[in-house]
C-alpha positions in Angstrom: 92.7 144.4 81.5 89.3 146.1 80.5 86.4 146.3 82.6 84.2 144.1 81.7 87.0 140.9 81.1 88.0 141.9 84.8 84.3 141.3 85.7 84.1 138.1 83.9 87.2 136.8 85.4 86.0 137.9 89.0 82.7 136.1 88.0 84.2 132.8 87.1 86.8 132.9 89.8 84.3 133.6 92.5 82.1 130.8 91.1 85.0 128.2 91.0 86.2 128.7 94.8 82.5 128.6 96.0 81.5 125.4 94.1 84.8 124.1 94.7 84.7 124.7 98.7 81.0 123.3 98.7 82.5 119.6 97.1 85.7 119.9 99.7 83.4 118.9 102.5 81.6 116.2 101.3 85.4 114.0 101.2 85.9 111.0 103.8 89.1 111.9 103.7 92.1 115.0 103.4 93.9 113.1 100.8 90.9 112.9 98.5 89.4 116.5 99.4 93.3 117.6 98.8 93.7 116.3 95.8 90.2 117.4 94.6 91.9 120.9 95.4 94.8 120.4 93.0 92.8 119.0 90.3 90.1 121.8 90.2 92.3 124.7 90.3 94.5 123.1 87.6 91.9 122.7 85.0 90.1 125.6 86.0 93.0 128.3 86.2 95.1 126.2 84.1 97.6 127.1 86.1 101.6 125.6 85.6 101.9 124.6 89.0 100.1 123.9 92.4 101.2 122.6 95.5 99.8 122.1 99.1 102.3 122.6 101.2 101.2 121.7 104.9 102.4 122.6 108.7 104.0 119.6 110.7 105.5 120.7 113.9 107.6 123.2 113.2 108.3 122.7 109.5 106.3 123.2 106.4 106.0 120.1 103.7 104.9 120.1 99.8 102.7 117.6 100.1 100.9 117.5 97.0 101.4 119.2 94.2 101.0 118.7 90.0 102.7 120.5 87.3 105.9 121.2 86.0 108.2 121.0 88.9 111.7 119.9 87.8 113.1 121.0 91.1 112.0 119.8 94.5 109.7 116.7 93.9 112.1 115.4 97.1 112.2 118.4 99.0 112.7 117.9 102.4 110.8 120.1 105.8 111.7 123.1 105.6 111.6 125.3 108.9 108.7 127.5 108.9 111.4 129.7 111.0 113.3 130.3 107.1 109.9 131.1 105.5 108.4 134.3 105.1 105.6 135.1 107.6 103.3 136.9 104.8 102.7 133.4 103.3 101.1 132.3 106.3 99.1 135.6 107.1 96.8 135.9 104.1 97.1 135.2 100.5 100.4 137.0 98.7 101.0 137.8 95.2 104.3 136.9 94.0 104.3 141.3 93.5 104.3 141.5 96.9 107.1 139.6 97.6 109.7 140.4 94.8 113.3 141.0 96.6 112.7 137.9 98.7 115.4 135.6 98.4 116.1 134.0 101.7 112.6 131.9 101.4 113.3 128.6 100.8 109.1 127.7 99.4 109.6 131.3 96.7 113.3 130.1 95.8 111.6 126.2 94.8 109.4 128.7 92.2 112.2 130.7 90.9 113.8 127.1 90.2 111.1 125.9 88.5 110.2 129.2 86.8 107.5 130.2 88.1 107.2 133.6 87.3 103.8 134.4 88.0 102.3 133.3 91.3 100.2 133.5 94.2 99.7 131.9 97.7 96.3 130.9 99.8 96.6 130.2 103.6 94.8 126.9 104.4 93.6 128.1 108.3 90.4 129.4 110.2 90.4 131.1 113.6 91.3 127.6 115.5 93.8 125.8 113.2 96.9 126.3 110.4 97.1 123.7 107.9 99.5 125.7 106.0 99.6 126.9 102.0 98.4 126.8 98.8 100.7 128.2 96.3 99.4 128.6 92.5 102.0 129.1 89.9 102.2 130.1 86.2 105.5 130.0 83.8 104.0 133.2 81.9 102.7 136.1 83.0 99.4 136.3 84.8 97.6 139.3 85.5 96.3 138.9 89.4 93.5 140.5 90.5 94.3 142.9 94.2 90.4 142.4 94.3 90.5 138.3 94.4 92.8 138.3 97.7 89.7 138.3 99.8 88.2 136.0 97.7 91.0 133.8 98.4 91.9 134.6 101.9 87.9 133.1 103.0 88.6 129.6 100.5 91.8 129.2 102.7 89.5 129.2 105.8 87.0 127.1 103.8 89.8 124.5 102.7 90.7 124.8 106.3 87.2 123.3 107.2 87.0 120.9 104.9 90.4 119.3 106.4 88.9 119.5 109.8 86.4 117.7 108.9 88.0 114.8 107.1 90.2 114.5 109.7 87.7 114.0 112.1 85.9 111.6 109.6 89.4 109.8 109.4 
């Protein structure tokens, strides 16, 4: 990608997670503030797939996602134990983790072919909601730069459930 498109996309990237992590917060509730999430990123990265897939106890749940998913919709917990740990850590390009197999939230991508993806973690210094993956069925050049760009929305989402919670 040239120069000055990898600018622009920065640009518009950057300005869609800060106005988007300004309008989490102002939700009464983590449904809605969720499902503001999956809207925005959709028509904004027109992206093929997205899913929130959150921590309870010791498993992991898709809890919300859109897009093309022919395989899964029903998925049950799935031990955070059988994931891979780099999910959780920061945000992971779907580079990164070619050669995994045994991950049961990567394999639910390959199904749905997914071929081009990424991952945000939803958590701040005091709590772990859990993931945001972000999928595309073609190829998708990702930006190494944008990972700290997403690694602070995760930690912004992550406040903005906080605080609906507490409003809840």
């Amino acid at each position: 990608m040239e120069p000055s498109k990898r600018q622009k996309l920065m640009k518009k990237i950057e300005s869609h997670l800060r106005t988007t992590a300004r309008k989490l917060v102002k939700f009464d509730t983590e449904g809605e503030a969720l499902q503001y999430l999956v809207n925005s990123f959709r028509a904004e990265l027109e992206c093929d797939l997205i899913a929130i897939v959150l921590k309870e106890g010791n498993d992991v749940v898709p809890t919300l996602y859109q897009g093309d998913f022919l395989y899964g919709t029903t998925y049950p917990p799935i031990e955070i134990a059988s994931c891979s740990p780099r999910l959780f850590e920061g945000s992971v390009t779907f580079q990164e983790m070619e050669g995994n197999d045994t991950c049961p939230l990567i394999g639910l991508l390959r199904r749905n072919d997914i071929t081009t993806w990424f991952s945000v973690p939803i958590k701040d210094e005091e709590s772990e909601y859990g993931i945001c993956m972000i999928g595309f069925q073609r190829h998708v050049s990702l930006l190494a730069e944008a990972k700290q760009l997403f690694d602070d929305f995760g930690e912004d989402v992550a406040l903005a459930i906080t605080v609906a919670r507490k409003k809840e």
